[in-house]
NUMI-87591 format. One line per 10 residues: number of its first residue (from 0); their letters; for each residue y, z, x of C-alpha. Coordinates in steps of 0.05 Angstrom, whole numbers. Each point is the difference from the previous one (the first is absolute). Layout:
<sites>
NUM	A	Y Z X ~ ...
</sites>
This chain:
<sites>
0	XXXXXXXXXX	2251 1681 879 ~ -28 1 -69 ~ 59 44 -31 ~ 49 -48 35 ~ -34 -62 -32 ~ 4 41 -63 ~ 81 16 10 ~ 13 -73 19 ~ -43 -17 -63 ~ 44 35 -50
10	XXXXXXXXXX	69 -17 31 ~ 41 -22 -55 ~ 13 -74 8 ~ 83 10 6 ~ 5 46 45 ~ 43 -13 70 ~ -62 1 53 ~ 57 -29 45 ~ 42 67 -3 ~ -64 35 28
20	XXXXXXXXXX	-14 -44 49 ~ 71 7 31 ~ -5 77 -4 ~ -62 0 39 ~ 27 -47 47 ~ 52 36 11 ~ -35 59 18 ~ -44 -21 43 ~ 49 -42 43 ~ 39 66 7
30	XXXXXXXXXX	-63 34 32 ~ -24 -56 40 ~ 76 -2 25 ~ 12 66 14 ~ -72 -5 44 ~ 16 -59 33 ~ 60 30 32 ~ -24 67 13 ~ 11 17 77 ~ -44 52 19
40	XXXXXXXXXX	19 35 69 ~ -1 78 31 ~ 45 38 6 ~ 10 60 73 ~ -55 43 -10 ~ -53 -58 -28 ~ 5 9 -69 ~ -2 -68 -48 ~ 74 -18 -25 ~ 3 -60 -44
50	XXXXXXXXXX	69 -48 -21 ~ 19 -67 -28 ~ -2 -57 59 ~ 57 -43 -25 ~ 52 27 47 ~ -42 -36 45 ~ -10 -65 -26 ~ 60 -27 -28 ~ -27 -71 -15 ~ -50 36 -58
60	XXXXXXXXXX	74 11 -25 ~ -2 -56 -49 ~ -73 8 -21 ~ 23 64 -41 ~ 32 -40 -48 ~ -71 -11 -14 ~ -31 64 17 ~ 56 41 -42 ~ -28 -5 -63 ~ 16 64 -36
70	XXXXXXXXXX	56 -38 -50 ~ -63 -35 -31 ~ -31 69 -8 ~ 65 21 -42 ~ 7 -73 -32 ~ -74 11 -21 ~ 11 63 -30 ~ 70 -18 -42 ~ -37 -53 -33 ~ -55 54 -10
80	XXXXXXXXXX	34 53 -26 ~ 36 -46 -44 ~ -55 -25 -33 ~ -38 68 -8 ~ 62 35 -31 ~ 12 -57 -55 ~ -72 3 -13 ~ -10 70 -12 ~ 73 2 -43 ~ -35 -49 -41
90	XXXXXXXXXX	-61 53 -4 ~ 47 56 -17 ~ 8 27 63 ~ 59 40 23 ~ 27 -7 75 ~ -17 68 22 ~ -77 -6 -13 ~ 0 -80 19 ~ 33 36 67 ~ -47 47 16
100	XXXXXXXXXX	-59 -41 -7 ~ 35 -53 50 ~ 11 60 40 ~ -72 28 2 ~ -18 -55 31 ~ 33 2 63 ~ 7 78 3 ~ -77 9 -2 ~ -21 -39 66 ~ 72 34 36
110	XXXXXXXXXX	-26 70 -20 ~ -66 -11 28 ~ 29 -24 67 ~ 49 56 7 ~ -47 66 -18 ~ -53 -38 45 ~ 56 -4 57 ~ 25 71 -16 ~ -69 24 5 ~ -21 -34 65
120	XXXXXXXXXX	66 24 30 ~ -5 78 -19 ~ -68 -9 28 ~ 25 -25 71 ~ 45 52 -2 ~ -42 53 -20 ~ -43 -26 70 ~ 63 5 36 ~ 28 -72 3 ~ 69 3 19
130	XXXXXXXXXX	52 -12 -63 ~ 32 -61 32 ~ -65 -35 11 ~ -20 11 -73 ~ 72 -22 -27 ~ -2 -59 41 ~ -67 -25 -24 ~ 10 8 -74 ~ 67 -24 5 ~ -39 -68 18
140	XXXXXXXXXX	-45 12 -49 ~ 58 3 -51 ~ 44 -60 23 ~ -27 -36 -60 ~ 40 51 -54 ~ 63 -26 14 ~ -12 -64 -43 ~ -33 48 -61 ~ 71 45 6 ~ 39 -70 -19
150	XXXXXXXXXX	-51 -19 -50 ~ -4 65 -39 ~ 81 -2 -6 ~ -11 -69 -27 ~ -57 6 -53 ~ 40 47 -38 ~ 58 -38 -5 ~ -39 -59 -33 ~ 18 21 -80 ~ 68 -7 23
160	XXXXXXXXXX	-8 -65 43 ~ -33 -33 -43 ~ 52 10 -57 ~ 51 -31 45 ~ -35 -52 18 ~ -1 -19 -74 ~ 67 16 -5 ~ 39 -36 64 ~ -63 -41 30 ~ 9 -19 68
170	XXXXXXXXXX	69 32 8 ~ -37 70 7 ~ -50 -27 65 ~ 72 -34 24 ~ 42 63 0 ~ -59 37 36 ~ 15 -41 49 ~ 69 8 1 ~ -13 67 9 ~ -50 -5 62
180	XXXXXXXXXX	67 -44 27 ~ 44 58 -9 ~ -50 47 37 ~ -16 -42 58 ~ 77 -14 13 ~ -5 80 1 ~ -42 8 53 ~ 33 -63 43 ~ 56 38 -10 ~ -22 73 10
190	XXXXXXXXXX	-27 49 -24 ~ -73 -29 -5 ~ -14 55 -58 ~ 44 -49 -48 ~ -57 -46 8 ~ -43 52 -30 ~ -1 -26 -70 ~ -28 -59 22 ~ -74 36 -3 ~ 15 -1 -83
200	XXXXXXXXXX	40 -60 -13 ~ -30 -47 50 ~ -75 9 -17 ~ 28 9 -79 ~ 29 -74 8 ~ -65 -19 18 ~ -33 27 -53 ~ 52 -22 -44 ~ -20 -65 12 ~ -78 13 -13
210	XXXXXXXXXX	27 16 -70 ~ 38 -64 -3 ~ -58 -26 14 ~ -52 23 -48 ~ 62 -11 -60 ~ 5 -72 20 ~ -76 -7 2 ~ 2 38 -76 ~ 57 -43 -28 ~ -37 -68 29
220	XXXXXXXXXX	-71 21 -32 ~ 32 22 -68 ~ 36 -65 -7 ~ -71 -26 -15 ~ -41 0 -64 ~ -59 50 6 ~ -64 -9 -3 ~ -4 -5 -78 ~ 64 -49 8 ~ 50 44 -24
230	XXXXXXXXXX	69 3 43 ~ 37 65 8 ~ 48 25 -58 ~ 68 -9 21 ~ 38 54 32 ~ 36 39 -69 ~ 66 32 33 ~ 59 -33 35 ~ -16 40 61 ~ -81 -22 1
240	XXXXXXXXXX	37 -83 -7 ~ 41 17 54 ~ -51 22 44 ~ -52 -65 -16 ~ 63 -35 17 ~ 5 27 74 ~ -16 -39 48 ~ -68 29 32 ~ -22 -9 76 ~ -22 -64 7
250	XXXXXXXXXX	-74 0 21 ~ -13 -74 9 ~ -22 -37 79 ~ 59 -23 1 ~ 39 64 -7 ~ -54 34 52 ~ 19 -57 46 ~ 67 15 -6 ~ -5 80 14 ~ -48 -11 57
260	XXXXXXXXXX	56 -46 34 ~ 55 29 -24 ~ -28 75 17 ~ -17 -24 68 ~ 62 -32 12 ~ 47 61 -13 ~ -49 43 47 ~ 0 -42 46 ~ 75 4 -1 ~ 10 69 -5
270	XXXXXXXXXX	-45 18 55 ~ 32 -54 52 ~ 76 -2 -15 ~ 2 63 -46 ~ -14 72 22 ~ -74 16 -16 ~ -54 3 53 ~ -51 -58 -8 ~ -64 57 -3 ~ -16 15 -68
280	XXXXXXXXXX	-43 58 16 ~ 34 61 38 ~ 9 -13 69 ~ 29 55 44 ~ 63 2 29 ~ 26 -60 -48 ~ 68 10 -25 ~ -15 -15 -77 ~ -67 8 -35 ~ -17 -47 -53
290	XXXXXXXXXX	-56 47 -37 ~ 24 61 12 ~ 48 3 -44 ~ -9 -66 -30 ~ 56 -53 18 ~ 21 -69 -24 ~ -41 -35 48 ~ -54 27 -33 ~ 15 -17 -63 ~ 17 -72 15
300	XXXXXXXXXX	-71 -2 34 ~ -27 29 -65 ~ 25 -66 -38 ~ -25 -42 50 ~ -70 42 -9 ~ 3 -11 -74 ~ 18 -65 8 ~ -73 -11 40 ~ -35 35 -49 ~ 26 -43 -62
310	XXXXXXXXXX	-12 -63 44 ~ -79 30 5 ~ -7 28 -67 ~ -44 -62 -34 ~ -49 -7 56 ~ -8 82 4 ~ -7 2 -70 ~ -60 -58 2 ~ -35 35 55 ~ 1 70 -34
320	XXXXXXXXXX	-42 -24 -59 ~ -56 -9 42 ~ -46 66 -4 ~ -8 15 74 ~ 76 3 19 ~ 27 33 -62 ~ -58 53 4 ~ 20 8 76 ~ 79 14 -22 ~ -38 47 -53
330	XXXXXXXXXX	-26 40 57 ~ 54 1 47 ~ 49 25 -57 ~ -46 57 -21 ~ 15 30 60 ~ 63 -31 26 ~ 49 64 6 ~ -56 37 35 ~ -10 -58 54 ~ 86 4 8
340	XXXXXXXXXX	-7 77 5 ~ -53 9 45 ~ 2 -56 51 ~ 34 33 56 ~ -37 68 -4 ~ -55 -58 13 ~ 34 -15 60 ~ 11 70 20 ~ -80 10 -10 ~ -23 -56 47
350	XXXXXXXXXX	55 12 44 ~ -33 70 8 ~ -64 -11 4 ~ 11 -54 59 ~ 32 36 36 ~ -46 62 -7 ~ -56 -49 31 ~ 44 -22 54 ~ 3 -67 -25 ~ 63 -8 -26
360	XXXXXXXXXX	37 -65 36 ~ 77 5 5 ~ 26 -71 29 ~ 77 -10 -8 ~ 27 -25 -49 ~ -1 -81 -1 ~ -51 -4 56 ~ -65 -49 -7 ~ -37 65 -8 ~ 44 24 -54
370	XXXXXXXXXX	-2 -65 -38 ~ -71 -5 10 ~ -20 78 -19 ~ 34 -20 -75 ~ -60 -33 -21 ~ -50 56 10 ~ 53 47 -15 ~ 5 -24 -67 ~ -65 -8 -18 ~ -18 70 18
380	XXXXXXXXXX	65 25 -48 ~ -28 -39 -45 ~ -69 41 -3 ~ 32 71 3 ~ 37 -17 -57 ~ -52 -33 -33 ~ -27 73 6 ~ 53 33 -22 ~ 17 -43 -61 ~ -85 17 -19
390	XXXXXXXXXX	19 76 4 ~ 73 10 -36 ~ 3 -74 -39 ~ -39 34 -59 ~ 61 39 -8 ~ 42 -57 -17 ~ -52 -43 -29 ~ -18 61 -52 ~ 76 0 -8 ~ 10 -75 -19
400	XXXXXXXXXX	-64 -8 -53 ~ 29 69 -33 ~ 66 -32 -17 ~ -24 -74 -28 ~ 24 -2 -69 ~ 45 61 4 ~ 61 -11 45 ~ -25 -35 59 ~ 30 -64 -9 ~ -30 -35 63
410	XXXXXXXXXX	-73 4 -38 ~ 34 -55 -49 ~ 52 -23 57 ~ 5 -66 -48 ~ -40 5 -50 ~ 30 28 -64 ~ 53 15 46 ~ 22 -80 0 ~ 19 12 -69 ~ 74 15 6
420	XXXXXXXXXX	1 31 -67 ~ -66 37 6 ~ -23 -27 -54 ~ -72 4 13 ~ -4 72 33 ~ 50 15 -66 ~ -57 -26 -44 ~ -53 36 35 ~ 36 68 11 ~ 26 10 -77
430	XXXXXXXXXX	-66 27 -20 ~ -1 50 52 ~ 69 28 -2 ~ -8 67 -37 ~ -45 47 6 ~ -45 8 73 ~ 61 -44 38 ~ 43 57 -11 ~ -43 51 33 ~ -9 -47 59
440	XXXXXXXXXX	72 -7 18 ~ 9 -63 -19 ~ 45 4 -59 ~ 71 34 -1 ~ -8 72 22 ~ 16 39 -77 ~ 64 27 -14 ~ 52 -31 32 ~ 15 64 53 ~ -75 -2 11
450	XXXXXXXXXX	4 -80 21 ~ 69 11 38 ~ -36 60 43 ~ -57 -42 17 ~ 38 -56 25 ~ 51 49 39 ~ -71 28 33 ~ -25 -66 11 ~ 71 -19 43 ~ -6 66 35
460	XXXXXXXXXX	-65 -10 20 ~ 18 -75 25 ~ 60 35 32 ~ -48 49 34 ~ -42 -43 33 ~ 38 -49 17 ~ 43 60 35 ~ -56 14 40 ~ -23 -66 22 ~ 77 -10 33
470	XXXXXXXXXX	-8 71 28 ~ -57 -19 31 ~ 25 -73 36 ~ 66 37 22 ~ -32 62 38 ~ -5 -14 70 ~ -82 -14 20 ~ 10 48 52 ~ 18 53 -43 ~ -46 57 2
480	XXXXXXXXXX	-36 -3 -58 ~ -74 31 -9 ~ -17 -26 -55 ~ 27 -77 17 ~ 49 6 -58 ~ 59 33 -8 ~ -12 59 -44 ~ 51 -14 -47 ~ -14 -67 -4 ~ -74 9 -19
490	XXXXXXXXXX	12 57 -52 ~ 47 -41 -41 ~ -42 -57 -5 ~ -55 45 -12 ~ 47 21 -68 ~ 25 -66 -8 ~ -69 -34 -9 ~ -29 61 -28 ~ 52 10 -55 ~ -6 -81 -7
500	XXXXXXXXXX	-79 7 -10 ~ 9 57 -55 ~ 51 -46 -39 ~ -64 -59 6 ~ -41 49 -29 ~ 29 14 -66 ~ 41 67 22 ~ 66 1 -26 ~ -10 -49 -51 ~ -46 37 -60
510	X	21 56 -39
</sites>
């Protein structure tokens, strides 16, 4: 408690507390969901089998428009990443080093799940487990990758995002869109696989947006004097007037009022009269999934989710200045990837050890005694992952005080980062820009082949990972795997992260 009070002390009085809240909400209303509709039955011989329950009750149906809550995640994180690459530009930072130290942060936490997985699994093999079992239960234990997989193809496109953005505006989150169109008339159509693009450009329109967002917020807070009085200098090339000329997303109650309605509106449409399945959360047997790939009913309820959280930005905003919440959304964000990955293997762990005493209860699905079991099945998640989170949140937490005031941008998520031009993390990083910066990584890379192989290592690492976490979600969970993970799979992340950590650590960039 004392080293929160001291973090929520010296928060730096711009910074977007709101943006943190809404990532930790988000997170935690994906695990709560995801154990609310856990069904939990047994298979022929006995054994524990779990799956999601909302084949059997389609009136929950429209409750996942509240439940799916992953485009806030990706929202959250364009407006993020935004603001932590124009801050450490400002600093002197290239891309490739601002990208690995936004990468360390969610690679650390994954690595520890996977060699703890890999390990538990050769061990139930080695004691002669059958290969199917141990598939099936760390293919559970991974279903929360998938969503990393879409992230870590989108992080490393933010340089590039974010320069069209400032180029075309909202024409670039508008042709995403377009694009998720074209892909979900493929799969209406047939083949589905022409939908597959959807994983990158429907989840990228989302975070497109995020950006949008955080530029808007930028342009409205330089259009004020600082704190000394003094108003910006005006933009010095025709391109720089063009682009304070264009119009920015309007972030006002009345525009929030206007995406909520407007957002709902369409979905409502499109999942009545048009072609997409009310659920937004895979349901089995269903036609059309909205999540997986992404589709345009998704996006339109992304709007009408923005639109809610512009409507209760003031009031958040007011509530998070008072100590106890904002050292609370301190907390949960410390360790808020490690709750996400380890939440079902929670799940898997209780679900275990009940039913190794006998005691665990299997009502169908929609019964009193399912609705009523919820409660106390919750609550008891709730303290296994408590313990879990104790044991492997270090990792993370270890990971996120290491990169405040290098390259993790969500340690100043507003605060020089509201700056648009950077100009305070410009004043502060010009003193530091030769010298010891260079040896950390956090300057250009040398010569210019030196700089162009790091960043081609960097992408290859990305690549590498991200290979394997696909890998992973597309072998079957019955596959006979001993060590729960397909070989391949786990050696090429192994390489990817590995090759990713060296490039952290200064290799490749002295000499």
């Amino acid at each position: 408690m004392r080293r929160l009070r001291q973090l929520a002390a010296r928060t730096p009085a711009g910074r977007q507390r709101y943006v943190d809240l809404l990532r930790a909400l988000a997170i935690g209303m994906v695990v709560l969901g995801h154990w609310a509709v856990a069904a939990i039955g047994e298979d022929a011989t006995g054994r524990p089998t779990g799956r999601s329950a909302l084949p059997d009750l389609p009136w929950a149906y429209p409750l996942t428009w509240v439940a799916q809550v992953m485009p806030i995640f990706f929202l959250v994180g364009g407006y993020a990443n935004a603001a932590s690459l124009t801050a450490r530009r400002a600093a002197n930072v290239d891309a490739t080093a601002w990208l690995l130290g936004r990468g360390a942060r969610l690679l650390r936490p994954t690595t520890a799940l996977l060699l703890v997985i890999a390990g538990a699994a050769a061990l139930a093999s080695l004691v002669g487990v059958a290969a199917t079992l141990v598939r099936t239960v760390a293919w559970f234990a991974t279903i929360p990758l998938w969503f990393l997989a879409a992230y870590l193809i989108v992080v490393p496109l933010t340089p590039a995002m974010l320069a069209l953005h400032r180029r075309f505006g909202l024409l670039v989150p508008v042709a995403l869109a377009a694009l998720v169109v074209a892909g979900d008339v493929g799969r209406t159509l047939g083949p589905a696989e022409l939908a597959l693009p959807n994983y990158v450009f429907g989840w990228l329109a989302v975070h497109q947006l995020g950006i949008a967002w955080r530029e808007a917020d930028a342009g409205r807070h330089d259009a004020h004097p600082d704190a000394a009085g003094r108003h910006p200098p005006r933009p010095a090339s025709a391109r720089d007037r063009a682009r304070e000329r264009r119009l920015p997303l309007p972030l006002s109650r009345r525009a929030g009022g206007a995406a909520l309605l407007g957002g709902l509106a369409a979905t409502v449409l499109l999942t009545t009269v048009g072609p997409y399945p009310v659920s937004m959360l895979n349901v089995p047997g269903e036609r059309l999934d909205n999540a997986a790939p992404p589709s345009l009913a998704l996006l339109t309820l992304t709007v009408a989710q923005f639109g809610l959280i512009l409507l209760l930005r003031d009031p958040a905003e007011r509530w998070l200045r008072r100590p106890r919440p904002w050292q609370a959304v301190i907390a949960v964000n410390a360790v808020v990837l490690t709750v996400f990955l380890w939440h079902l293997s929670a799940a898997i762990l209780l679900v275990g050890a009940l039913d190794a005493a006998g005691v665990l209860p299997t009502p169908p699905v929609g019964s009193a005694a399912w609705l009523a079991w919820r409660v106390p099945w919750v609550l008891m998640l709730t303290v296994v992952l408590a313990a879990l989170v104790a044991v492997f949140g270090p990792v993370e937490a270890r990971t996120g005080r290491a990169g405040r005031g290098r390259t993790d941008g969500d340690a100043r998520g507003g605060g020089a980062d509201r700056d648009g031009n950077g100009r305070r993390a410009h004043r502060a990083g010009q003193g530091r820009r030769a010298g010891g910066a260079a040896a950390s990584g956090r300057t250009p890379a040398g010569p210019g082949w030196r700089a162009t192989a790091r960043s081609a290592l960097t992408a290859a690492g990305f690549a590498a990972v991200v290979y394997a976490l696909v890998v992973n979600a597309q072998t079957p969970r019955s596959a006979p795997e001993p060590l729960g993970l397909p070989a391949a799979a786990l050696a090429a992340y192994l390489v990817g992260a590995g090759t990713l950590r060296l490039l952290r650590s200064g290799w490749g960039s002295r000499g």
